[in-house]
FIKOLZA-1660 file (N, C-alpha, C; in steps of 0.1 Angstrom, whole numbers, plus 5000, padded with zeros to 4 digits):
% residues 167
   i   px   py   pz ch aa at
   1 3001 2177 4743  A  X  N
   1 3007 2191 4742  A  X CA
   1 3009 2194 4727  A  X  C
   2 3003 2208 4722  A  X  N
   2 3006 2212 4711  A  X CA
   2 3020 2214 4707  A  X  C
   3 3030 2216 4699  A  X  N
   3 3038 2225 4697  A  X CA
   3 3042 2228 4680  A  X  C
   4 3040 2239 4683  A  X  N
   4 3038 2252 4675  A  X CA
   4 3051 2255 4663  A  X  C
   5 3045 2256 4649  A  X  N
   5 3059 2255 4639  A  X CA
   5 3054 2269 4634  A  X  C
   6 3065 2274 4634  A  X  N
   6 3066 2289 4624  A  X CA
   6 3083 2293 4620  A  X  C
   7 3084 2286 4606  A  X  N
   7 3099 2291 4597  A  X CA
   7 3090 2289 4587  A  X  C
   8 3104 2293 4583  A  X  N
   8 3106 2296 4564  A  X CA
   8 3112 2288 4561  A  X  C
   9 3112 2281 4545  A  X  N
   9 3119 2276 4535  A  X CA
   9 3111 2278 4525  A  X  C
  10 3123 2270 4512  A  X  N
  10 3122 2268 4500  A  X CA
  10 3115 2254 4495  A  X  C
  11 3109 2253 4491  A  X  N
  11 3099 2243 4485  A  X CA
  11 3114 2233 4478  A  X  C
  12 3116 2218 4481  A  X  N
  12 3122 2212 4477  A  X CA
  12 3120 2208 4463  A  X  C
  13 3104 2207 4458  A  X  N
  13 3101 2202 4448  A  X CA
  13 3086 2207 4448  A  X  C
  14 3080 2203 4433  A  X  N
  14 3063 2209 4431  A  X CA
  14 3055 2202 4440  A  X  C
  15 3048 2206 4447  A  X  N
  15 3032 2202 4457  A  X CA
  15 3025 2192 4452  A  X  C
  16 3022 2181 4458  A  X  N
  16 3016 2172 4452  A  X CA
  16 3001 2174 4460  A  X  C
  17 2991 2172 4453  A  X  N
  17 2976 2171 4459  A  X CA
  17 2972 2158 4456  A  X  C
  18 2964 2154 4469  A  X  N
  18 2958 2144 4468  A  X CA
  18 2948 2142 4475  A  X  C
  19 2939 2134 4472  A  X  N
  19 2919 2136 4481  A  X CA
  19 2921 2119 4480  A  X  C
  20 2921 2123 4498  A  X  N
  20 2918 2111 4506  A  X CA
  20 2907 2104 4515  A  X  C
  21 2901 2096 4516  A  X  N
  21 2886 2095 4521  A  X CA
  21 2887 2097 4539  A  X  C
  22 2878 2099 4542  A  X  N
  22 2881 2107 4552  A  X CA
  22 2866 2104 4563  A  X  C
  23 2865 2103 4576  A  X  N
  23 2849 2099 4580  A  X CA
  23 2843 2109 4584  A  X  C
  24 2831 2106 4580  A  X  N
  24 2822 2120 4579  A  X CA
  24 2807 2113 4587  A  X  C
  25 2804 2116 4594  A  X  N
  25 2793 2107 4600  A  X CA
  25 2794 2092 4603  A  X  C
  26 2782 2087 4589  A  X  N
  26 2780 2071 4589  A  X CA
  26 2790 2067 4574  A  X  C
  27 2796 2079 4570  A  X  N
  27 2803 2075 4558  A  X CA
  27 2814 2083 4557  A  X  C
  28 2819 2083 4544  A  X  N
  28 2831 2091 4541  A  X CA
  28 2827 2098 4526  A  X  C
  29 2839 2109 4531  A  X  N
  29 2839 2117 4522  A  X CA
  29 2859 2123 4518  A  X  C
  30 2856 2124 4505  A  X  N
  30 2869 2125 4500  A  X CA
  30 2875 2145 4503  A  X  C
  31 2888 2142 4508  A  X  N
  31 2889 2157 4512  A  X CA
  31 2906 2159 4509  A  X  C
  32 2910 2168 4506  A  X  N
  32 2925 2177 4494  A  X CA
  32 2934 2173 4504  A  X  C
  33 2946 2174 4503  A  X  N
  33 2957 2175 4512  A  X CA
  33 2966 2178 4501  A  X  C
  34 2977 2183 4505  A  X  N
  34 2984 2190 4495  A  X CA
  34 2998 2186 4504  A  X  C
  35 3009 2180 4497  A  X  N
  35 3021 2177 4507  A  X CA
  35 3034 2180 4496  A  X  C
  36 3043 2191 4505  A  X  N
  36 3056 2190 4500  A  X CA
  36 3065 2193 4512  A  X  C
  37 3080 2191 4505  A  X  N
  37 3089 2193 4515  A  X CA
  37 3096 2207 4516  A  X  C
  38 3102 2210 4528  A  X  N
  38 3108 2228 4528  A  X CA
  38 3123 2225 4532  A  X  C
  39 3131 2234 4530  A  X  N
  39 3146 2231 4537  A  X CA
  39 3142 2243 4546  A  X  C
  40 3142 2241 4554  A  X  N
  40 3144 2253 4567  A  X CA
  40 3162 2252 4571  A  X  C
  41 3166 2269 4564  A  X  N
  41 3178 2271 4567  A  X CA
  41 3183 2278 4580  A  X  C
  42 3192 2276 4586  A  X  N
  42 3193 2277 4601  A  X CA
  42 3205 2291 4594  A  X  C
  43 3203 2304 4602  A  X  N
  43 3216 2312 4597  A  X CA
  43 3215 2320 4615  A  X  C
  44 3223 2327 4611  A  X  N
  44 3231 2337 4623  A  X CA
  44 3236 2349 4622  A  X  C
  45 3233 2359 4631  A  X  N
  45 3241 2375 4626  A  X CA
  45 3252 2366 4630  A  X  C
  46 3267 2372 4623  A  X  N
  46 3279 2369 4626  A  X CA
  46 3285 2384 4630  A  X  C
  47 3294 2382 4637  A  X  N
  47 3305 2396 4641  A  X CA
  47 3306 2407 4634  A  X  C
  48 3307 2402 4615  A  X  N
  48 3312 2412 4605  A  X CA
  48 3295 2415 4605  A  X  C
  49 3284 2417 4607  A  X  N
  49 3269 2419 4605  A  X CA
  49 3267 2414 4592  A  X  C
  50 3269 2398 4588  A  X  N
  50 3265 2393 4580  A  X CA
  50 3262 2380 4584  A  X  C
  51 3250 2374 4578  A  X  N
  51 3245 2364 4581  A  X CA
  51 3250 2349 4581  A  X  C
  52 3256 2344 4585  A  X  N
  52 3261 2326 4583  A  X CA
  52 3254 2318 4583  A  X  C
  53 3257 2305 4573  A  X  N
  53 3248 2295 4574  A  X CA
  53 3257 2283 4582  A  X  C
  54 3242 2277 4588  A  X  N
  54 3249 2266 4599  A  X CA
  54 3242 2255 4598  A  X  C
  55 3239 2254 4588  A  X  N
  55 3228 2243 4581  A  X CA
  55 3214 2242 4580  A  X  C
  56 3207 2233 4589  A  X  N
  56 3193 2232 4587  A  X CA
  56 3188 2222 4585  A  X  C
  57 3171 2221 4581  A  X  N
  57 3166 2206 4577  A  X CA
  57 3155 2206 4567  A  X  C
  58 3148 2192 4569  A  X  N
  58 3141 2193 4558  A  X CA
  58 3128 2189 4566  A  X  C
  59 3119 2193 4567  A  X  N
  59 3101 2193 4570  A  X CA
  59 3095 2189 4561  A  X  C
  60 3084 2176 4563  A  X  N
  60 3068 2173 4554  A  X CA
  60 3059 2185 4559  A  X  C
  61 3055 2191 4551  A  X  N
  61 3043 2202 4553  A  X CA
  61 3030 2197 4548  A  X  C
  62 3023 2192 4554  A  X  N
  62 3010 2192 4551  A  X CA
  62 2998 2203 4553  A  X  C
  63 2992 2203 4543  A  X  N
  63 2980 2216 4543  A  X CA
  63 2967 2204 4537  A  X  C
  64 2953 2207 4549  A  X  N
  64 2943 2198 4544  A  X CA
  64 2925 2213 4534  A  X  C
  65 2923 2206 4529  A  X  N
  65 2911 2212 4525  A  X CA
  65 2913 2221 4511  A  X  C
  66 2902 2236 4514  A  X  N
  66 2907 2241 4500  A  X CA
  66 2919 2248 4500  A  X  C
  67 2921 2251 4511  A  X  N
  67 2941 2256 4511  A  X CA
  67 2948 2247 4503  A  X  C
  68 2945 2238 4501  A  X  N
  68 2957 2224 4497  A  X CA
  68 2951 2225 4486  A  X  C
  69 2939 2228 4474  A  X  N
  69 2937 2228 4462  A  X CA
  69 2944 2244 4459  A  X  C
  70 2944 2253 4465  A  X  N
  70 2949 2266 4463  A  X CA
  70 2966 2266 4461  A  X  C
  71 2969 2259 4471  A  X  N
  71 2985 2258 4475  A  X CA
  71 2991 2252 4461  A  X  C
  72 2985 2239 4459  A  X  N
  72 2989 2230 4447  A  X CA
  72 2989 2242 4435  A  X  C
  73 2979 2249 4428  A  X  N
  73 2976 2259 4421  A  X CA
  73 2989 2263 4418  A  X  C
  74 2992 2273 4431  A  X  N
  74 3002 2290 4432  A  X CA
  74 3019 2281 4433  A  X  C
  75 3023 2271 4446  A  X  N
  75 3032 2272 4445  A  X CA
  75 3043 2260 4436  A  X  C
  76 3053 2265 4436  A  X  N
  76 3060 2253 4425  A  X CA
  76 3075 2253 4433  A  X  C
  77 3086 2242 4433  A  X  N
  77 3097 2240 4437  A  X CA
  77 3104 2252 4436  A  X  C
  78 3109 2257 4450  A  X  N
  78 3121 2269 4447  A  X CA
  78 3117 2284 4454  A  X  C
  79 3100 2279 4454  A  X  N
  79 3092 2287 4462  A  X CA
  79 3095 2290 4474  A  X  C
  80 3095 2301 4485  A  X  N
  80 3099 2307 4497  A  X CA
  80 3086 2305 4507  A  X  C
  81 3085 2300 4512  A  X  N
  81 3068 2302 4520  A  X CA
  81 3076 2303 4535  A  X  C
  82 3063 2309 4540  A  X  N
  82 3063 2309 4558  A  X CA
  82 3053 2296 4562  A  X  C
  83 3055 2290 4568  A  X  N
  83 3046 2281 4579  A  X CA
  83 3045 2284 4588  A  X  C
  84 3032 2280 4592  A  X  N
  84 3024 2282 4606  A  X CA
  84 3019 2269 4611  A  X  C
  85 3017 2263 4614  A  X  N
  85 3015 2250 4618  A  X CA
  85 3018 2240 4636  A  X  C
  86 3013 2225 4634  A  X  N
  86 3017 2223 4642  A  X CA
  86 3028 2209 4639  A  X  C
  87 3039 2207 4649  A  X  N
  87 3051 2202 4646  A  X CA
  87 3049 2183 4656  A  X  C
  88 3055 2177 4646  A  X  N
  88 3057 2163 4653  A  X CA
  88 3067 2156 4647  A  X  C
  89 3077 2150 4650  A  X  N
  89 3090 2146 4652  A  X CA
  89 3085 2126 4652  A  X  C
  90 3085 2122 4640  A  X  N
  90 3088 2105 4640  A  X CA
  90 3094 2102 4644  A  X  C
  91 3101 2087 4651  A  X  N
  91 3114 2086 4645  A  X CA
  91 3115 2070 4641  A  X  C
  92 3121 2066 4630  A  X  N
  92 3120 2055 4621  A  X CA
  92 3138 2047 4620  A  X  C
  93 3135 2033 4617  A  X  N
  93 3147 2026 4614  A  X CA
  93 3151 2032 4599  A  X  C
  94 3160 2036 4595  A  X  N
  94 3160 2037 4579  A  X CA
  94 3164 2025 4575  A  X  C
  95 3158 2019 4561  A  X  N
  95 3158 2004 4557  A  X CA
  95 3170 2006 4545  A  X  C
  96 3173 2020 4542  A  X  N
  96 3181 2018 4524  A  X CA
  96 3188 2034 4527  A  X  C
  97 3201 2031 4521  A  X  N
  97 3209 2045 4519  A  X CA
  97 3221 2045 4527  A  X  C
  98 3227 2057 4529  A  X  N
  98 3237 2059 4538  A  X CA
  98 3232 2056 4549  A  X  C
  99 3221 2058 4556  A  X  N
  99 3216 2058 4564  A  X CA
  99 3209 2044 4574  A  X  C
 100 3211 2038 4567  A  X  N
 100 3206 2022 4565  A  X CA
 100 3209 2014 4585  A  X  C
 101 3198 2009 4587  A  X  N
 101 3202 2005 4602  A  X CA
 101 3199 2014 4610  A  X  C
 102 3201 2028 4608  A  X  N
 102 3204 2041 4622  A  X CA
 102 3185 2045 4620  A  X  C
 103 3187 2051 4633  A  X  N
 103 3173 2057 4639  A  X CA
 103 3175 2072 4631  A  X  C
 104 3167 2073 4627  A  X  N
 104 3161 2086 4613  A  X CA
 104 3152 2098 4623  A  X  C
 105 3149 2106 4622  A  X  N
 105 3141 2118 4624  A  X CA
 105 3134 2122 4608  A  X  C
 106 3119 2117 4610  A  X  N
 106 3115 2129 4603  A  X CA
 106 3105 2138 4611  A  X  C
 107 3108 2152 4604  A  X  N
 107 3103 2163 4611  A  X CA
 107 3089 2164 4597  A  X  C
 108 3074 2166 4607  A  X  N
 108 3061 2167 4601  A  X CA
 108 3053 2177 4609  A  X  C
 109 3053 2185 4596  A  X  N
 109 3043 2199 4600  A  X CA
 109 3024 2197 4594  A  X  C
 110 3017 2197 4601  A  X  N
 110 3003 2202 4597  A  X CA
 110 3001 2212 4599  A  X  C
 111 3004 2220 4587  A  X  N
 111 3001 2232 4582  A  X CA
 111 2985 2238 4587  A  X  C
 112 2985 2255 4592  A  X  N
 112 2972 2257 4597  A  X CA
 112 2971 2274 4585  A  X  C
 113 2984 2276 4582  A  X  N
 113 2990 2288 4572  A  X CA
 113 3002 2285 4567  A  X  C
 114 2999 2293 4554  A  X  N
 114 3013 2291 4543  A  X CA
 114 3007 2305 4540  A  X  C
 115 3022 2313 4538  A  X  N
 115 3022 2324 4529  A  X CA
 115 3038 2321 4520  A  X  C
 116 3031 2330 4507  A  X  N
 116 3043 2331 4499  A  X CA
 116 3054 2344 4507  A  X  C
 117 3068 2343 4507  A  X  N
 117 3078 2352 4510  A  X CA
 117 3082 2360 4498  A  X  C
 118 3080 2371 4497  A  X  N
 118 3080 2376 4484  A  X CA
 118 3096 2380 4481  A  X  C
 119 3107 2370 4485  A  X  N
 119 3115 2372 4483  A  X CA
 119 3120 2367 4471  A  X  C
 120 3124 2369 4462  A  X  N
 120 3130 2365 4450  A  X CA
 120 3117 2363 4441  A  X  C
 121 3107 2368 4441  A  X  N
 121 3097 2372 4430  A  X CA
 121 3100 2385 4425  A  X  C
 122 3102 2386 4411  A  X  N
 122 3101 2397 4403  A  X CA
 122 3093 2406 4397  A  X  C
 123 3082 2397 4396  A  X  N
 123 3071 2411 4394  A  X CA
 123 3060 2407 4401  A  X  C
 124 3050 2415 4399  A  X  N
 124 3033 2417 4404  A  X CA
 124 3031 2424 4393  A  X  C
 125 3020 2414 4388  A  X  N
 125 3007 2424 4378  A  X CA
 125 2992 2420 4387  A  X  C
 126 2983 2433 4389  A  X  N
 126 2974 2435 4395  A  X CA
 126 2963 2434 4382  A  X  C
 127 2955 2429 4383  A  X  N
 127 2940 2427 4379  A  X CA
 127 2931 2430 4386  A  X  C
 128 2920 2432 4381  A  X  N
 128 2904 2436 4385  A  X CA
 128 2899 2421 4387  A  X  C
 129 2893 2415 4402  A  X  N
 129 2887 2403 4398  A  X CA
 129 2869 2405 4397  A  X  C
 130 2868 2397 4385  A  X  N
 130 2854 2395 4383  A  X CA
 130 2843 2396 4383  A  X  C
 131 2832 2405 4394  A  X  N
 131 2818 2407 4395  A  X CA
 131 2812 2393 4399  A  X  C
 132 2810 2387 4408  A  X  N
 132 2804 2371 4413  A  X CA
 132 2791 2381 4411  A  X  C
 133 2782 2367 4406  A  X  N
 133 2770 2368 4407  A  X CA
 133 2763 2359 4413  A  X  C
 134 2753 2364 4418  A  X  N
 134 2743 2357 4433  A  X CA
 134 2736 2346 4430  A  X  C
 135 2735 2339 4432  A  X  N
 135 2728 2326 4429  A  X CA
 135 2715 2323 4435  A  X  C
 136 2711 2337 4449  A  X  N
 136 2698 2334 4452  A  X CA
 136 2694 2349 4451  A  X  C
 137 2692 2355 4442  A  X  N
 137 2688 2372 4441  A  X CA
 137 2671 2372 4454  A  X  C
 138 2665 2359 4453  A  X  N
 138 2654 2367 4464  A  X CA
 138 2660 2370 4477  A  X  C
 139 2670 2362 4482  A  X  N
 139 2672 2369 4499  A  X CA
 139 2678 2383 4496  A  X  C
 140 2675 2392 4486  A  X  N
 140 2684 2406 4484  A  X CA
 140 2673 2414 4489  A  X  C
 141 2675 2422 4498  A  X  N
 141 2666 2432 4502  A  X CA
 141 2671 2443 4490  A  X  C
 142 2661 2449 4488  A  X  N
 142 2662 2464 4479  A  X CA
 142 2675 2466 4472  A  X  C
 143 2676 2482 4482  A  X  N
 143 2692 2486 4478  A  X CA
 143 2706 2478 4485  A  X  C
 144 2708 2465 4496  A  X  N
 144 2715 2460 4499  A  X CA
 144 2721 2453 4488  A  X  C
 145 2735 2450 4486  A  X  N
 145 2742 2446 4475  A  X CA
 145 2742 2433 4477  A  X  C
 146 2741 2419 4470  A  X  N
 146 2744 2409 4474  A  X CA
 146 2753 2399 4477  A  X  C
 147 2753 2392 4489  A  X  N
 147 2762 2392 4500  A  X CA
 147 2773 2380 4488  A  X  C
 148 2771 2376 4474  A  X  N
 148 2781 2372 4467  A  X CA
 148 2787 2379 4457  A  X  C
 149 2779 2394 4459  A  X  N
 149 2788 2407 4452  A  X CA
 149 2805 2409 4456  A  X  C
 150 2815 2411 4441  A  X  N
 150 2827 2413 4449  A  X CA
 150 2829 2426 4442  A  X  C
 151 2835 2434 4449  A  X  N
 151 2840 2448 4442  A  X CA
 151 2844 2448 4432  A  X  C
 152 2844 2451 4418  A  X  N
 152 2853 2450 4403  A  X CA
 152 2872 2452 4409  A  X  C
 153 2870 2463 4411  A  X  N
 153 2884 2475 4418  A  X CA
 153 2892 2465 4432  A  X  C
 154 2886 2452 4437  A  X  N
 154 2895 2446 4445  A  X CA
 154 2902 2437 4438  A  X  C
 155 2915 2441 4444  A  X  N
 155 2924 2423 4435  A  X CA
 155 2925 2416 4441  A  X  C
 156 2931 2403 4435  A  X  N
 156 2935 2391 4438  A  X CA
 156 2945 2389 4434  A  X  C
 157 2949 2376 4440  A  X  N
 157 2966 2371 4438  A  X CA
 157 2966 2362 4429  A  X  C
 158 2973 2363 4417  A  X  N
 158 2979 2346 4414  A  X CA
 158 2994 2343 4411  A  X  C
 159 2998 2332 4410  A  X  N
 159 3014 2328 4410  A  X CA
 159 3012 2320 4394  A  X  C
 160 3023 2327 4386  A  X  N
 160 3023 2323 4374  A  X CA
 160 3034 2313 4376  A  X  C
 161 3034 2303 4359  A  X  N
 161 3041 2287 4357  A  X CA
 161 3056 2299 4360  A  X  C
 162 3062 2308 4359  A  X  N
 162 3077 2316 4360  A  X CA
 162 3080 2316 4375  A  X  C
 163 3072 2312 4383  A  X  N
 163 3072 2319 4395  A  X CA
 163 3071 2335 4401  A  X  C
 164 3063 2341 4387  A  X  N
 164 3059 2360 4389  A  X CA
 164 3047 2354 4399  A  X  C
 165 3039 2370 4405  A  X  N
 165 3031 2366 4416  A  X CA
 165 3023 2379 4406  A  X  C
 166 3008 2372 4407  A  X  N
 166 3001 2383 4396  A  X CA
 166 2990 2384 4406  A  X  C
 167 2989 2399 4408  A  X  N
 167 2972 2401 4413  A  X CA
 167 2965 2404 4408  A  X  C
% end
């Protein structure tokens, strides 16, 4: 049985990427995974119509492929993201800490979507992205544009080292 993760948190720390070999037929091939942790905060309307906090936890988010070379890129510790994903619950002896002896929960998401929460971003600067050019001009019929044409006038997104979000 699947079951299904969709919150929000803050990025505990910067995204780490890493390409792991992976089976691909009669062999392997090396493929991205991108892993960090979120605090998913638990809050509540209260009586006065303001929000309370009641604590919360902390999730491994895993994202595989080029999302996980993208993800690593844009986001950095402190970051707000939504997850979409699917949820699985360990549970482990802890060997060291406070916690030492007792049965542990960790909570692990495989990420299927990440968006950034444009909460606490301060600006957007918009750009024109680039003109791609076609790498096989014979499949172009005539006047049809070619199918790795991008509009000059569409933007794109990027996340600067500040945490601004530039398109």
């Amino acid at each position: 049985m699947q079951n299904i993760f969709v919150n929000e948190g803050n990025l505990g720390s910067n995204p780490v990427l890493k390409y792991v070999p992976v089976a691909k037929g009669n062999g392997t091939e090396s493929k991205a995974v991108v892993e960090f942790d979120i605090y998913c905060s638990v809050q509540k309307l209260n009586k006065k119509n303001e929000y309370e906090d009641l604590g919360g936890f902390w999730a491994k988010i895993q994202c595989w492929g080029k999302r996980a070379e993208y993800l690593n890129k844009h986001l950095k510790k402190g970051c707000r993201v939504l997850v979409v994903g699917e949820y699985a619950q360990h549970w482990y002896t802890a060997s060291k800490g406070a916690k030492a002896g007792q049965e542990v929960a960790n909570n692990e998401i495989i990420a299927s979507h990440i968006g950034l929460v444009m909460l606490g971003v301060e600006s957007i600067i918009f750009e024109n992205r680039k003109e791609k050019m076609a790498t096989d001009s014979t499949s172009n019929s005539g006047s049809m544009p070619n199918a790795g044409t991008v509009p000059e006038d569409q933007p794109r997104a990027r996340m600067t080292a500040d945490n601004t979000l530039q398109h």
